[in-house]
C-alpha positions in Angstrom: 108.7 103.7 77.0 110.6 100.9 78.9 108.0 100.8 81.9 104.8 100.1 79.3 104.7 96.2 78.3 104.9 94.9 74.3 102.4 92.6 73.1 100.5 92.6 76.0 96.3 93.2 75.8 95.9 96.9 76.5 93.8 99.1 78.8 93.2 102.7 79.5 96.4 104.5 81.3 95.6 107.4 83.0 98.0 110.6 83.1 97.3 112.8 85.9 99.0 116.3 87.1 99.0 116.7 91.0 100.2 119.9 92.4 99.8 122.1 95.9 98.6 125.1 94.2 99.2 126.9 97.4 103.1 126.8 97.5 104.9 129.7 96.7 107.1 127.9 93.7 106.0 125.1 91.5 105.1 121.8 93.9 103.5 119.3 91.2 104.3 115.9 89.5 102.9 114.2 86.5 102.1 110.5 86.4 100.7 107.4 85.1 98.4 104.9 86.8 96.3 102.2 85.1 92.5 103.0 85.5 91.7 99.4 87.5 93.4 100.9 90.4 90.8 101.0 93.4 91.0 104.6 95.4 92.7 103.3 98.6 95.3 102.4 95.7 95.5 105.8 94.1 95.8 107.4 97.0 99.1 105.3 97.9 100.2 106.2 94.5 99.5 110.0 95.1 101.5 110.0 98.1 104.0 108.1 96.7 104.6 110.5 94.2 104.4 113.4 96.0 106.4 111.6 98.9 104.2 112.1 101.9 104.2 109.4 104.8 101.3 108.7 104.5 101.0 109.4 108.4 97.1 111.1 108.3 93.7 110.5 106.7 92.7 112.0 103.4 90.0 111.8 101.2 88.9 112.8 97.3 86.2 115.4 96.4 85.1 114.8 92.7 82.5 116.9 91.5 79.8 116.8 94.5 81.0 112.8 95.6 83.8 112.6 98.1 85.8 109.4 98.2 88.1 108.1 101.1 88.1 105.9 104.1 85.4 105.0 106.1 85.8 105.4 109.7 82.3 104.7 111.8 82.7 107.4 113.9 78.7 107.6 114.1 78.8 111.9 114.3 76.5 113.8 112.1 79.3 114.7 109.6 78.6 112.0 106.2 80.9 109.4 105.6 82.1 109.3 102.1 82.0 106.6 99.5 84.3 103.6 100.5 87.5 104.1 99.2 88.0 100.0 98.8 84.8 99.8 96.8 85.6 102.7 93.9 87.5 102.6 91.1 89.3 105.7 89.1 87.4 103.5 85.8 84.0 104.1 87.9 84.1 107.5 87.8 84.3 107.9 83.1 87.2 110.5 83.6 87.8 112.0 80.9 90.7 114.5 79.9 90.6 118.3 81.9 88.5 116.6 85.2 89.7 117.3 88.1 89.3 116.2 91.6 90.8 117.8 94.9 92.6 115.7 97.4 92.7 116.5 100.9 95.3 115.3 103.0 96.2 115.6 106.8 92.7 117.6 108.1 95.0 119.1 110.5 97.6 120.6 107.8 95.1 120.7 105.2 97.5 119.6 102.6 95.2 120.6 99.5 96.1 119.1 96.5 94.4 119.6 92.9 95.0 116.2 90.3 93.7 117.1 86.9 93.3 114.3 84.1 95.6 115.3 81.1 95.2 112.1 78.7 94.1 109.0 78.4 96.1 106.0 76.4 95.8 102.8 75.5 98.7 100.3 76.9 99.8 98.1 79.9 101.5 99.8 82.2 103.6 97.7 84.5 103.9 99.9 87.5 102.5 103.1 88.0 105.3 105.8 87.0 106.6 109.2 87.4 107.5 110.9 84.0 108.7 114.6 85.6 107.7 117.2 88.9 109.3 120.0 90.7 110.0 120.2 94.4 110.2 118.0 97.2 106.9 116.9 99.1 106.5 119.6 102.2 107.8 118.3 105.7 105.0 116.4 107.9 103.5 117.9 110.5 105.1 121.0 109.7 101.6 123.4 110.2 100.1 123.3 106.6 101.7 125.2 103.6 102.0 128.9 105.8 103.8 126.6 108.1 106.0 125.0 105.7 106.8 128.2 104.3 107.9 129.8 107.4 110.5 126.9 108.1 111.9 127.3 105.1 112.0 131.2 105.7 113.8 130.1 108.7 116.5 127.7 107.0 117.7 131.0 105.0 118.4 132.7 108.3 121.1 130.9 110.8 119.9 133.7 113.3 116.0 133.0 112.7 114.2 132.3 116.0 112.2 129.6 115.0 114.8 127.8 112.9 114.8 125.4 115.8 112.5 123.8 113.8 114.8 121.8 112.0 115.8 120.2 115.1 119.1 120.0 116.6 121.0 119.5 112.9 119.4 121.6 110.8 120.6 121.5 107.0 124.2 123.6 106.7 122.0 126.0 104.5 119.2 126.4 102.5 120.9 125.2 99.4 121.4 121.5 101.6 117.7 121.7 101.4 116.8 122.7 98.0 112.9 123.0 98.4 112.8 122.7 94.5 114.7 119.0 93.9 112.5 116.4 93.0 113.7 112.9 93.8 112.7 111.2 90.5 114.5 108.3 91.1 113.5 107.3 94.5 109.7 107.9 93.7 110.0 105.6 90.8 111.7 103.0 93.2 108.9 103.2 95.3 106.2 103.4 92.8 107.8 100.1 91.5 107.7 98.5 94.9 104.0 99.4 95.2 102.7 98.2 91.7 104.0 94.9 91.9 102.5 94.5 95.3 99.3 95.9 93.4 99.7 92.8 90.9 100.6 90.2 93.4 97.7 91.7 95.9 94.7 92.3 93.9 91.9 91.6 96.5 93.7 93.2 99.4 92.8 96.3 101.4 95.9 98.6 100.7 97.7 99.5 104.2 99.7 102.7 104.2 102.5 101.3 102.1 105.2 102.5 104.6 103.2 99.3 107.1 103.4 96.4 104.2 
C-alpha cells in the first residue's frame, strides 16, 4: 500500500465505514485515519470523505458521551466534550464500535461510522480505499429532501425541478447519484494530512477556510 510508509515506527490505523443509512441506495465510504487524530480532525476527515462543505455544526455521540464543538451559548441544553481536547486513541475503540455523527442540525445529516479493524503502520495521510455515491447536495432539506430533487432531475416536467437552479444537469444520468469521486477525495484527504503533520498544535478551521 503505496500511501502507508516503510521502515517507519508504527502506530495503530484505524479503518472506519461511514454511511447515511437513510438514503435510498448505498451512500457509504471506507477509510483510514491514524488514531492521534484529535476530533475537530476526524471530523474534517469525515467530511472530506464523504464531501460535505463543511458549511454547519456537527457533533459525535459515542455510547452515552457526545463530542463536538463547544459554543458558550449559556442555554440549558449541555455542551459536549471539547472536540480540540479528545482524541479517537482516548476513547480504546475497538473493532464493531460505533458512533453516530450528526451533521447540519437543520438537515440532520445522520451518519453511522463503525470501526472495522485496527492495524499497525504509519499512515502518511488519511485515505480512502472504496464508497458508493456522491455526498447529498447542501442545504438541500435533509435526506427526504435530497431525495425529492433527485425525483425531480428524472422528470424535465417536475414542478420543483427548479431546484437545480437555472442549469440543471441535461439528465439524471449527468448527475449519477451513485459516482463516487475517489480521486478527488484522496486529493483532498492528501491536502489535509499534510497540513495535520505540518500543524499539530492548531485548532483545525473548516478546511475549505485554511
Amino acid at each position: 500500500m503505496y500511501w502507508i510508509k516503510e521502515n517507519s515506527k508504527p502506530m495503530p490505523i484505524l479503518q472506519f465505514h461511514v454511511s447515511l443509512p437513510e438514503c435510498s441506495f448505498p451512500l457509504w465510504r471506507r477509510f483510514q485515519v491514524t488514531d492521534d487524530y484529535r476530533f475537530d480532525r476526524f471530523h474534517q476527515v469525515v467530511q472530506l470523505a464523504m464531501g460535505w462543505d463543511n458549511y454547519h455544526l456537527h457533533e459525535f455521540t459515542i455510547g452515552d458521551r457526545r463530542v463536538g464543538m463547544v459554543l458558550d451559548l449559556n442555554d440549558d441544553y449541555p455542551e459536549p466534550k471539547d472536540e480540540t481536547k479528545l482524541r479517537l486513541r482516548d476513547f480504546s475503540l475497538k473493532p464493531g464500535d460505533r458512533m453516530d455523527y450528526l451533521y447540519d442540525f437543520g438537515d440532520g445529516w445522520q451518519h453511522l461510522i463503525e470501526l472495522e479493524s485496527i492495524i499497525e503502520g504509519d499512515l502518511v495521510v488519511p485515505f480512502c480505499l472504496e464508497g458508493n455515491g456522491r455526498c447529498p447536495i447542501e442545504d438541500s432539506g435533509g435526506m427526504g429532501g435530497y431525495l425529492y430533487a433527485l425525483e425531480a432531475l428524472k422528470d424535465p416536467n417536475h414542478p420543483d425541478r427548479f431546484f437545480w437552479g437555472d442549469e440543471p444537469p441535461e439528465s439524471y444520468e449527468d448527475y449519477n447519484p451513485e459516482f463516487f469521486p475517489i480521486k478527488e477525495v484522496n486529493a483532498e484527504l492528501a491536502l489535509f494530512g499534510a497540513w495535520h503533520k505540518k500543524h499539530p498544535r492548531a485548532k483545525s478551521t473548516p478546511w475549505h477556510q485554511i
